[in-house]
NUTOR-876168 format. One record per atom (N, C-alpha, C): residue in three letters; z, y, x. Coordinates in steps of 0.05 Angstrom, whole numbers, plus 5000, padded with zeros to 4 digits. Atoms other than C-alpha are relative to their C-alpha. Example, Ala and Ser with C-alpha at 12.3 -4.5 7.8 and 13.67 -1.06 7.14 Angstrom:
ALA500049765018ALA515649105246ALA500050245018SER499949764984SER514349795273SER501450224985
END
This chain:
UNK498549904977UNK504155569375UNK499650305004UNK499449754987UNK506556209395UNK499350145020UNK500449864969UNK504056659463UNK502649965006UNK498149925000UNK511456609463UNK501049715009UNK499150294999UNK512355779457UNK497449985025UNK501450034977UNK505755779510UNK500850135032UNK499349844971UNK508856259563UNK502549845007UNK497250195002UNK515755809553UNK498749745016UNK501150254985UNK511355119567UNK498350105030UNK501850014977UNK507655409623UNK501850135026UNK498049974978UNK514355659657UNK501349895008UNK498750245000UNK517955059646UNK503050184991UNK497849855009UNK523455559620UNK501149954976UNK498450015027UNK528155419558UNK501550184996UNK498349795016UNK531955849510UNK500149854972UNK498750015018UNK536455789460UNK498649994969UNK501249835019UNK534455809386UNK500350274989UNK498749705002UNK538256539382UNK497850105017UNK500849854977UNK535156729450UNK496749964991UNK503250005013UNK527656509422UNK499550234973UNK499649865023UNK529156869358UNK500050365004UNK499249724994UNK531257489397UNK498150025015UNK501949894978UNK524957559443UNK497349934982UNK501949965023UNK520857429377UNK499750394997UNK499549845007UNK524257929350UNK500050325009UNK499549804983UNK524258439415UNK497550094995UNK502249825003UNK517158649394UNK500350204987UNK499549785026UNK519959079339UNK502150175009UNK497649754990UNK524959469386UNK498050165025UNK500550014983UNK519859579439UNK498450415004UNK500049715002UNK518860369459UNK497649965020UNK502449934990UNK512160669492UNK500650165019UNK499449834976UNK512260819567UNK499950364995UNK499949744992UNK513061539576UNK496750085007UNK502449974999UNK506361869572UNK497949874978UNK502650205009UNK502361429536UNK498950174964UNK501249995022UNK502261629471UNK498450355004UNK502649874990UNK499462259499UNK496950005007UNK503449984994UNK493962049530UNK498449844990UNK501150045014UNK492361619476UNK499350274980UNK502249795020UNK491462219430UNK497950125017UNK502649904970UNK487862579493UNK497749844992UNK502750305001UNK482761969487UNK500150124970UNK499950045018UNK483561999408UNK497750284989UNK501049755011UNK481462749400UNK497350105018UNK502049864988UNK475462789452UNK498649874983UNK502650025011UNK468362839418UNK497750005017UNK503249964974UNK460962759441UNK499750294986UNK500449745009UNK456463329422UNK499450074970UNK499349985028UNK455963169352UNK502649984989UNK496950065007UNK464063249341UNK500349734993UNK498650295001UNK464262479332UNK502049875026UNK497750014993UNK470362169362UNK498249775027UNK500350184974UNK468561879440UNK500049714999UNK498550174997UNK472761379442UNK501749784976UNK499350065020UNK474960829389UNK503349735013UNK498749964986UNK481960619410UNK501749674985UNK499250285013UNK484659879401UNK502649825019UNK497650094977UNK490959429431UNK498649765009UNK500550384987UNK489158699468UNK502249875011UNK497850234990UNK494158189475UNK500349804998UNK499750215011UNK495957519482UNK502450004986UNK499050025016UNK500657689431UNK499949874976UNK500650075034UNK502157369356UNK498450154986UNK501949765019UNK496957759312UNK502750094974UNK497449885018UNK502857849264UNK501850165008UNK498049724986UNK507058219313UNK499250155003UNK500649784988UNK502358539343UNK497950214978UNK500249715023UNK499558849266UNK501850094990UNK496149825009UNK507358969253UNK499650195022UNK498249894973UNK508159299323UNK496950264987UNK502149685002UNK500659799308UNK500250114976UNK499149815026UNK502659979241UNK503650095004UNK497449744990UNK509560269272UNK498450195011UNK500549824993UNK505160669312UNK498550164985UNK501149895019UNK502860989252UNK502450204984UNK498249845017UNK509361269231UNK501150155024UNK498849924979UNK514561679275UNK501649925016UNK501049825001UNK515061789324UNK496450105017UNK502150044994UNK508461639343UNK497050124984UNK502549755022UNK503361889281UNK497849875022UNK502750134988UNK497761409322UNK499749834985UNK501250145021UNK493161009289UNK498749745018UNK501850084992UNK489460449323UNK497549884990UNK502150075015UNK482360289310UNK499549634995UNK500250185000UNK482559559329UNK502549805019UNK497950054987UNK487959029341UNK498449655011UNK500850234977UNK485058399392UNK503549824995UNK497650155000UNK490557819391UNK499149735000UNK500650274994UNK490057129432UNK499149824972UNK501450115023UNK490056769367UNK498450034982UNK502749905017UNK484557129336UNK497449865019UNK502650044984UNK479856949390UNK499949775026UNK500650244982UNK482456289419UNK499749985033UNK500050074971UNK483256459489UNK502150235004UNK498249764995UNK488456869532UNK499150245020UNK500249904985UNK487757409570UNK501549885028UNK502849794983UNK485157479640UNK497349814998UNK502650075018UNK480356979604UNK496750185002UNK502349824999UNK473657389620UNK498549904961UNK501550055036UNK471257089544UNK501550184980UNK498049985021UNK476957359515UNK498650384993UNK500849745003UNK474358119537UNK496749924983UNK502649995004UNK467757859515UNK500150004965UNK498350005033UNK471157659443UNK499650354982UNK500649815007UNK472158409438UNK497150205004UNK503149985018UNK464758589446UNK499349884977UNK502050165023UNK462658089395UNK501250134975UNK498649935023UNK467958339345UNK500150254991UNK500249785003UNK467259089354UNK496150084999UNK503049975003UNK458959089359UNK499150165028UNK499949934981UNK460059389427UNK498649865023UNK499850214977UNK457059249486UNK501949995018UNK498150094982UNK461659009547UNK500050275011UNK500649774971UNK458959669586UNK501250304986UNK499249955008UNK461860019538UNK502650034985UNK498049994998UNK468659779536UNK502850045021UNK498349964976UNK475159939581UNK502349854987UNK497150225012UNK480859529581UNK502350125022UNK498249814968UNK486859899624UNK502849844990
END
């Protein structure tokens, strides 16, 4: 199952097989609010005092893991030129977000502790 066939059963909502196909598919048209990829580099380019990089910069979703490593390797080309360090995705880690395990998922998987992650 899909985040896509779970958000469908838990709305009681139907669509078409076109209309399923096309809101698959709408991950791969999907443009980045205004701002953002700014203050991802902002975040990307601050250092501590040994020039190592602050901040290590990752997506979380209950997204498909397939879309959502199609969708972070677009933001690798233009016009974006971002990289992300780590991609989180419901089916990697068996639970959905606002799941409190699911943020906990990404401690166990990054070596992080919790007090040291932000999720915005």
């Amino acid at each position: 199952n899909t985040s896509l066939d779970l958000a469908l059963a838990s709305t009681g909502l139907t669509v078409t097989d076109t209309e399923y196909t096309d809101l698959l598919d709408s991950w791969n048209t999907l443009q980045a609010w205004p701002g953002t990829v700014e203050a991802l580099s902002q975040l990307r380019n601050m250092t501590d005092h040994d020039g190592n990089p602050r901040f290590k910069l990752g997506i979380m979703s209950n997204g498909d893991c397939d879309g959502l490593t199609e969708a972070a390797g677009k933001w690798k080309e233009e016009p974006y030129n971002f990289e992300f360090d780590y991609v989180f995705c419901s089916s990697n880690v068996g639970m959905f977000k606002p799941e409190a395990d699911f943020y906990a998922q990404a401690s166990l998987m990054t070596g992080l502790d919790k007090s040291e992650i932000m999720h915005v």
